[in-house]
Structures are given as structure tokens and as C-alpha cells.
C-alpha positions in Angstrom: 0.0 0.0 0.0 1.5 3.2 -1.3 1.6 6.1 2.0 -1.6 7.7 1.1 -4.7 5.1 0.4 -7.0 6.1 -2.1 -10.0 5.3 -0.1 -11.1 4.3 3.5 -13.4 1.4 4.0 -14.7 1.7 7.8 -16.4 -1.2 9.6 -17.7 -1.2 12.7 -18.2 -4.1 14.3 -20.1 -6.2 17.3 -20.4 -10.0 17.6 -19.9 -10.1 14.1 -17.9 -13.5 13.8 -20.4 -15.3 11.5 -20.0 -12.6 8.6 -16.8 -10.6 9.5 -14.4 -12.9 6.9 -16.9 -12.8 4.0 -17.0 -9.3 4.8 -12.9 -8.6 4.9 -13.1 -11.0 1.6 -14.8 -8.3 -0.1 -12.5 -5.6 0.5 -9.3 -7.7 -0.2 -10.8 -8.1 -3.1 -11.3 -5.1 -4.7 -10.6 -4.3 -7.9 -9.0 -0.8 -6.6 -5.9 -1.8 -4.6 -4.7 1.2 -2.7 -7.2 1.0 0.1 -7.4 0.9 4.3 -9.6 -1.2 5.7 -10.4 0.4 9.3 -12.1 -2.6 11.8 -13.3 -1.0 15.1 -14.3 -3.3 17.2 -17.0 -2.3 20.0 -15.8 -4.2 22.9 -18.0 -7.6 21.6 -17.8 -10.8 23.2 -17.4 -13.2 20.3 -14.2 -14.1 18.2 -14.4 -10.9 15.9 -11.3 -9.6 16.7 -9.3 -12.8 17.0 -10.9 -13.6 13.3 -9.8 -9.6 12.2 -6.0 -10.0 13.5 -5.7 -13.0 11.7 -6.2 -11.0 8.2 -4.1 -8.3 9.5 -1.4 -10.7 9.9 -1.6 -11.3 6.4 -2.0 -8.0 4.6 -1.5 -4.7 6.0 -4.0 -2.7 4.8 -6.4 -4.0 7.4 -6.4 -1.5 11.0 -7.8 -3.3 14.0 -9.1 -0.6 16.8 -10.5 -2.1 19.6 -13.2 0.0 22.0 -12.2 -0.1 25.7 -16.2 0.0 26.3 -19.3 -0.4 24.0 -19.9 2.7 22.6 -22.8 1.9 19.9 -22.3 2.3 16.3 -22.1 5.9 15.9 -19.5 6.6 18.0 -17.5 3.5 16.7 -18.1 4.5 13.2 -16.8 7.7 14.2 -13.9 6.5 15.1 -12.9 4.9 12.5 -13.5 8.4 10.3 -11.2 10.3 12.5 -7.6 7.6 11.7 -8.9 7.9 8.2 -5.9 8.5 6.0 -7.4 8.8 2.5 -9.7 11.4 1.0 -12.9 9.8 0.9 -14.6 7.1 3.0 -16.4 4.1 2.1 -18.6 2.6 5.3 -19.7 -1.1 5.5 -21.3 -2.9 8.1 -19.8 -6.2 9.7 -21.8 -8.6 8.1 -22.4 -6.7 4.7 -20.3 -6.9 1.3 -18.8 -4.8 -1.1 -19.2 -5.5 -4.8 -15.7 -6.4 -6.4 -15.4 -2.6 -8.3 -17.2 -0.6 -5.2 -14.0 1.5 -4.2 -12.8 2.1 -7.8 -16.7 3.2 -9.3 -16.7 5.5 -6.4 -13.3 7.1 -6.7 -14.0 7.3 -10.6 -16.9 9.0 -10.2 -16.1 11.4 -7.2 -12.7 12.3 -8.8 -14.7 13.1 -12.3 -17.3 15.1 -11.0 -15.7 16.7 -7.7 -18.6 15.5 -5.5 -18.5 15.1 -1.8 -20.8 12.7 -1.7 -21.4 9.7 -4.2 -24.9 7.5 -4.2 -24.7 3.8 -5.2 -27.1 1.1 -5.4 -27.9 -2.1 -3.1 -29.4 -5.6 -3.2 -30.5 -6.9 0.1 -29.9 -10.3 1.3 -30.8 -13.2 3.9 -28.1 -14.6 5.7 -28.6 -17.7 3.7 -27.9 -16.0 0.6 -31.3 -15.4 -0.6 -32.2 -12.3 -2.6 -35.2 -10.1 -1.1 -35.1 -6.7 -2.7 -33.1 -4.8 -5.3 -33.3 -1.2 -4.2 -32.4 1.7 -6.3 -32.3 5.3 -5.7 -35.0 7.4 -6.9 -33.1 9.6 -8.8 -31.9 9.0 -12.3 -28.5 7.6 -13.3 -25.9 10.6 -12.8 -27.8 13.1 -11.2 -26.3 15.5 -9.3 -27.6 17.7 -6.6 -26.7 20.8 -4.8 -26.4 22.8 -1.5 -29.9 22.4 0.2 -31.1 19.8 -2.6 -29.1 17.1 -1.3 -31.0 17.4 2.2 -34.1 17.5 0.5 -33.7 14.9 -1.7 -32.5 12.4 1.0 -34.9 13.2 3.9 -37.9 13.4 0.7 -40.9 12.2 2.8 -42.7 10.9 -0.3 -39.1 8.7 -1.0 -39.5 7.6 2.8 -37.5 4.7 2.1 -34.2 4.5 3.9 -31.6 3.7 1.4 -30.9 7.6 1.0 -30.1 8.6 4.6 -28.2 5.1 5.6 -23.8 5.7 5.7 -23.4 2.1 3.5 -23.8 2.0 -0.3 -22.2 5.6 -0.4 -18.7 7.3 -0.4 -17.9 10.7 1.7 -15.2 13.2 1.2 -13.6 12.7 4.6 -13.3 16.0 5.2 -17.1 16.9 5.3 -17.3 13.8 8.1 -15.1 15.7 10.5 -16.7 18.9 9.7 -20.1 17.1 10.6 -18.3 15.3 13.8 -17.3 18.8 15.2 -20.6 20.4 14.5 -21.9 17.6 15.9 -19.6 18.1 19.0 -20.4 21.7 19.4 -23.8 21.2 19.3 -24.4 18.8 21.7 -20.9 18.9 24.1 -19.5 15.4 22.9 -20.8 12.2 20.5 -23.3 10.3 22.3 -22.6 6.7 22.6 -24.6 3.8 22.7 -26.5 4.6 19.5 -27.2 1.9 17.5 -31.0 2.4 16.2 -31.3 5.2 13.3 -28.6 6.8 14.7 -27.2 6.8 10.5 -30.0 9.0 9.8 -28.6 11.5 12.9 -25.0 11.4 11.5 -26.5 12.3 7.8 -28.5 14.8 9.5 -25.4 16.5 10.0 -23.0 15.5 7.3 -25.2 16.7 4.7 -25.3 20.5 5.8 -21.6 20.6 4.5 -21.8 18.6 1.3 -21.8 21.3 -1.7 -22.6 18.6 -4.2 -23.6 15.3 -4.8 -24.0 12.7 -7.3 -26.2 9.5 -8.0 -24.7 6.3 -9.7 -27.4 3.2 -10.8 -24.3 0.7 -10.1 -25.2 -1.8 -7.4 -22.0 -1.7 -5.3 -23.4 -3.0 -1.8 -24.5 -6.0 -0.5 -26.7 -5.5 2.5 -27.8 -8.6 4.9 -30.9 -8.4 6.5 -29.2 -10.0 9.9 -31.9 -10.6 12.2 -29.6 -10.9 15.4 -28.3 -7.3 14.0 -28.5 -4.4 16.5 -31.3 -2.4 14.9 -33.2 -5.9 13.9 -33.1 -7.2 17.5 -36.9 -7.8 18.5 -36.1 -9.0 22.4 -38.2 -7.0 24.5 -34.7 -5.4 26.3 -33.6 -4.7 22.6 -36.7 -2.9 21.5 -37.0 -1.3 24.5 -33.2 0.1 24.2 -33.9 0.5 20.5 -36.4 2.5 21.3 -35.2 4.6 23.8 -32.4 5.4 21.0 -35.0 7.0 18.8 -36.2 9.5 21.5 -32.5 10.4 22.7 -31.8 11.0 18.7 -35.0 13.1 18.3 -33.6 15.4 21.9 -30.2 15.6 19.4 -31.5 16.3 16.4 -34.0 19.2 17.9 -30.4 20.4 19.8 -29.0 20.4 15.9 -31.8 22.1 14.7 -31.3 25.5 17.0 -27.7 26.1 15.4 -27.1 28.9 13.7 -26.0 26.6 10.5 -29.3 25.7 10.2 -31.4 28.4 11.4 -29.7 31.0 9.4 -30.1 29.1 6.3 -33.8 29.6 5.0 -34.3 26.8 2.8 -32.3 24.1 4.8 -33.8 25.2 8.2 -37.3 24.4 6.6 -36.3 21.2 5.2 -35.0 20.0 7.9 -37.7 21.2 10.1 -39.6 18.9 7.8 -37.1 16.1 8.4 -37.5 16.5 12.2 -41.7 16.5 12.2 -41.2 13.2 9.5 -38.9 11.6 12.7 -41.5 12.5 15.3 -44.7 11.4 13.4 -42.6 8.0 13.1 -41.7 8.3 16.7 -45.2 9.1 18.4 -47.5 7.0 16.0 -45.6 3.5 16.8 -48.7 1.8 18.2 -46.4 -1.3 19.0 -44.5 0.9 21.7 -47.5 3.0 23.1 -46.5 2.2 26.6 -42.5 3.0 26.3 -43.7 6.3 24.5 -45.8 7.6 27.4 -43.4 6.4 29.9 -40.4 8.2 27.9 -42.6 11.4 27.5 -43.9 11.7 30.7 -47.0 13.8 29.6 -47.0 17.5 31.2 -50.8 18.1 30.5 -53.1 16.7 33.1 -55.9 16.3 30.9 -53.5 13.9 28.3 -52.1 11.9 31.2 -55.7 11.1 31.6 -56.4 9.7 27.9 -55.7 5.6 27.4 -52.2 5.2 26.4 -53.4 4.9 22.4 -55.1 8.6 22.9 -52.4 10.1 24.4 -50.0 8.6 21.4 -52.3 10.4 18.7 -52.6 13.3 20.6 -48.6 13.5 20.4 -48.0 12.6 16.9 -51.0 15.1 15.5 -49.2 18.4 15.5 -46.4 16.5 13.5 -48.4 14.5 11.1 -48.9 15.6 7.5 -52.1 14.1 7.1 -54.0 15.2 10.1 -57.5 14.0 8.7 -56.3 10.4 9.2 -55.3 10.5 12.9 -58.6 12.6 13.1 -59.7 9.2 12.0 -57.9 7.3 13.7 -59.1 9.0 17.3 -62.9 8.4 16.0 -62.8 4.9 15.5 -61.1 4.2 18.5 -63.5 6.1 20.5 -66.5 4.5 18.8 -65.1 1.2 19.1 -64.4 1.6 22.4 -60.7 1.0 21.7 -61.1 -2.2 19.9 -60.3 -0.4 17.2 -56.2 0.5 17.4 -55.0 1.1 13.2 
């Protein structure tokens, strides 16, 4: 590897021993050779970092840092950004795959165009290799975007779909990451650990204020397992229940983000993102499978609310942040004439 890699791959990674070679495989195997391959690993319990030496032994591109405590993805993604030697960053999860050309389709098209951030494509997988979706972007091959666009066009309510506001299938200009990691700093007085549920869409959140351009690729480059026994796709009552307690810390942040001056002095951004934010608290307030962790997490102020049944008080929460207020109108009347047998 020549002293300056042309791109950063950055994995974080927790109990990932299942997927973590196949995952190392596809970097090695990039077409583009000048690379770093950054492993953090966040204090897990399994054989991930025994399995992560073992390849480092072998080539020296791959970086093993090793969390002293568990500090949740963002944080160890950060990490990884801030030893980042080269000038953009690719980010793949632990048990996800690169395609064989990711890094060098990236760099080609970044270099060519001058973006800070590139878009790509990604198929989702089962563990057992099965194919379930094929997701593309929205926006046509070779688009680009600028200044406030980009934030619009990845937070796009109507395009609600997740693939836009993720870190993986994508390449950063590293320098707009540790822009976004100070403001992030200032903002809130340090980077929250222990977030490991949406907290991608909180780090885009604040990456994307700084990008100046970006630019949308049809090329599938990414590989994403849907891992069951994944962080964010844990369904034990102590993992939702952390899970969810991650979404209302990130929408205390993300209303923290929305009071600085970068965003409240820039008219078209502050109203898109102020669109963003309602978008995450409609999600928040209307998840009828939590009512009870949602009420317990707000602590209603109003005496009158703290009276309503737990699905009442969840409605009358999400209303002022709902674009379509006739349907929790609805909602609300069919519960009531139901006498709450009716919960949809």
C-alpha cells in the first residue's frame, strides 16, 4: 500500500464473527488496490477480533481498533473516520459486502465530477444467501444535486424509504465527516454513545449541511444482509426497548442540531430539515407497538393527556407532526366508537 490510500473502508463491528471474513473478503478483493480497511471493534464478546487479527497478519491494509467500552455504532463508526488517511470514506457494516469494483466506481466517479458525496445502489440479502429486494435510488443515473437539494432529496418524505439517509452504499469526502463530527460536537458537548438504532440518519443529519454537491450512480455496489440478530433488527423485548429509547434520545439531538445557527440561518435548509425532524417524530409518536414505552419516555406534562388511554395520548402527540392530520382525526374516532377495539 503506497503512503496515502485512495479510499477508507470503515467497519464497525459487534459480535460479528459469522459474517466478518466474507466481509474482509470483499474488500481484499477489490478491484482498486490502494485502500485501508479500518475494523473498530465495539468491545463484543465473540471471536471478531481474533478472526480480524488473523487478516491483518496477512496484509497490512487492514487496522484493528478495539473499544475499551461499548460505545454503539455511531460513535465507533466515528472512530474509524477520524484515523482515516485517505480522502474519501467508504462505510460497510460487519456482516455486509462490497461489490468487487465498489471502491474504484466510487473514486471514478467522485474524482470526475468533484462531489463530496457519491450515491450507489444495493441488493438486500438473507443470511442464507437469498435475494429479497433490489433497491435503487430514486433519482436517475448521474444526477447530481446541490447545496440544500441534497438534504431534500434524501430526507424526501414521499421517497421515505431508507436507502438515502443510511452511511453504507455511499462514499464521503472525509473532510465533510469531520466537519459534521465537530458540529456535531459543538452542538451537543460530545458524540453520544450507545446509539445503535437510526442513529445513520442523525449522523446524515449533519454531514449533509456541508456537502456542496452530490451525485447518484445506478451501479449496485453493496451487498446489505438483512441480519436478524443485528443491532437495529433485534426484536427482544430489552432490545426494542433500548432500540427505542435510541430513537427519543436521537430526536432530543436532532431538535439540539436544529437550534444552530447553520441551520437556522439558512432559510431553505432550516425548513427542510424542520420537515425532516416532524417526518422523525410522526414516526416516533404513531408506533402503536410501543405506546406504553412512549408515554413512559414522554412523561405527559398536560393533566388532561395523562388522563387519555395510552393509544389517545400517542395520537394526541403525533398530530401536530403529522402531514395528514385527517387520518389521525380518524384514527381517534374509530377508536372512540369502538371503544378502543379499534387501534389502526
Amino acid at each position: 500500500m503506497e503512503n496515502v490510500p485512495d479510499i477508507s473502508i470503515v467497519i464497525p463491528a459487534y459480535n460479528a464473527e459469522r459474517f466478518i471474513a466474507n466481509t474482509l473478503e470483499s474488500c481484499l478483493q477489490q478491484s482498486l488496490q490502494n485502500i485501508e480497511i479500518i475494523v473498530v471493534d465495539d468491545c463484543g464478546v465473540d471471536k471478531t477480533r481474533e478472526i480480524v487479527q488473523q487478516y491483518a497478519r496477512s496484509d497490512s491494509r487492514i487496522r484493528i481498533l478495539n473499544n475499551s467500552q461499548n460505545l454503539g455504532t455511531l460513535a465507533t463508526r466515528i472512530k474509524g473516520i477520524q484515523v482515516a488517511l485517505a480522502e474519501g470514506v467508504v462505510f460497510l457494516d460487519a456482516d455486509d459486502k462490497l461489490e468487487k469494483n465498489a471502491c474504484e466506481r466510487f473514486l471514478e466517479e467522485a474524482r470526475r465530477t468533484g462531489v463530496d458525496i457519491v450515491y450507489g445502489n444495493r441488493i438486500t440479502y438473507e443470511p442464507n444467501g437469498q435475494k429479497i429486494t433490489k433497491t435503487f435510488a430514486h433519482l436517475p443515473h448521474g444526477s447530481i444535486l446541490e447545496g440544500e437539494q441534497i438534504f431534500y432529496e434524501v430526507f424526501n418524505p414521499k421517497t421515505w424509504a431508507g436507502i438515502r439517509w443510511t452511511q453504507q452504499t455511499k462514499w464521503f469526502k472525509t473532510s465533510i465527516l469531520l466537519q459534521a463530527i465537530n458540529f456535531m460536537e459543538e452542538a451537543l458537548g460530545k458524540i453520544p454513545h450507545g446509539l445503535s438504532v437510526f442513529e445513520d440518519a442523525f449522523f446524515t443529519a449533519c454531514i449533509l449541511p456541508f456537502a456542496r454537491k452530490a451525485l447518484n450512480i445506478e451501479d449496485i455496489l453493496y451487498f446489505y444482509t438483512y441480519n436478524i440478530e443485528s443491532s437495529s433488527k433485534n426484536k427482544s423485548n430489552e432490545q426494542v426497548k433500548k432500540g427505542f429509547q435510541n430513537f427519543f434520545l436521537i430526536i432530543t439531538y436532532l431538535e439540539q442540531i436544529a437550534t444552530q445557527p447553520l441551520i437556522t440561518n439558512n432559510l431553505i435548509l432550516n425548513v427542510y430539515y424542520q420537515q425532516f425532524l416532524r417526518k422523525v417524530k410522526y414516526e416516533f409518536y404513531s408506533d402503536q407497538r410501543h405506546l406504553e414505552e412512549i408515554i413512559y419516555l414522554l412523561k405527559p406534562s398536560s393533566r388532561f393527556i395523562s388522563l387519555l388511554p395510552p393509544y389517545l395520548q400517542a395520537m394526541a402527540y403525533c398530530f401536530p407532526y403529522s402531514s395528514k392530520k385527517l387520518r389521525i382525526l380518524l384514527r381517534i374516532f374509530f377508536y372512540v366508537v369502538s371503544f378502543g377495539r379499534i387501534q389502526k
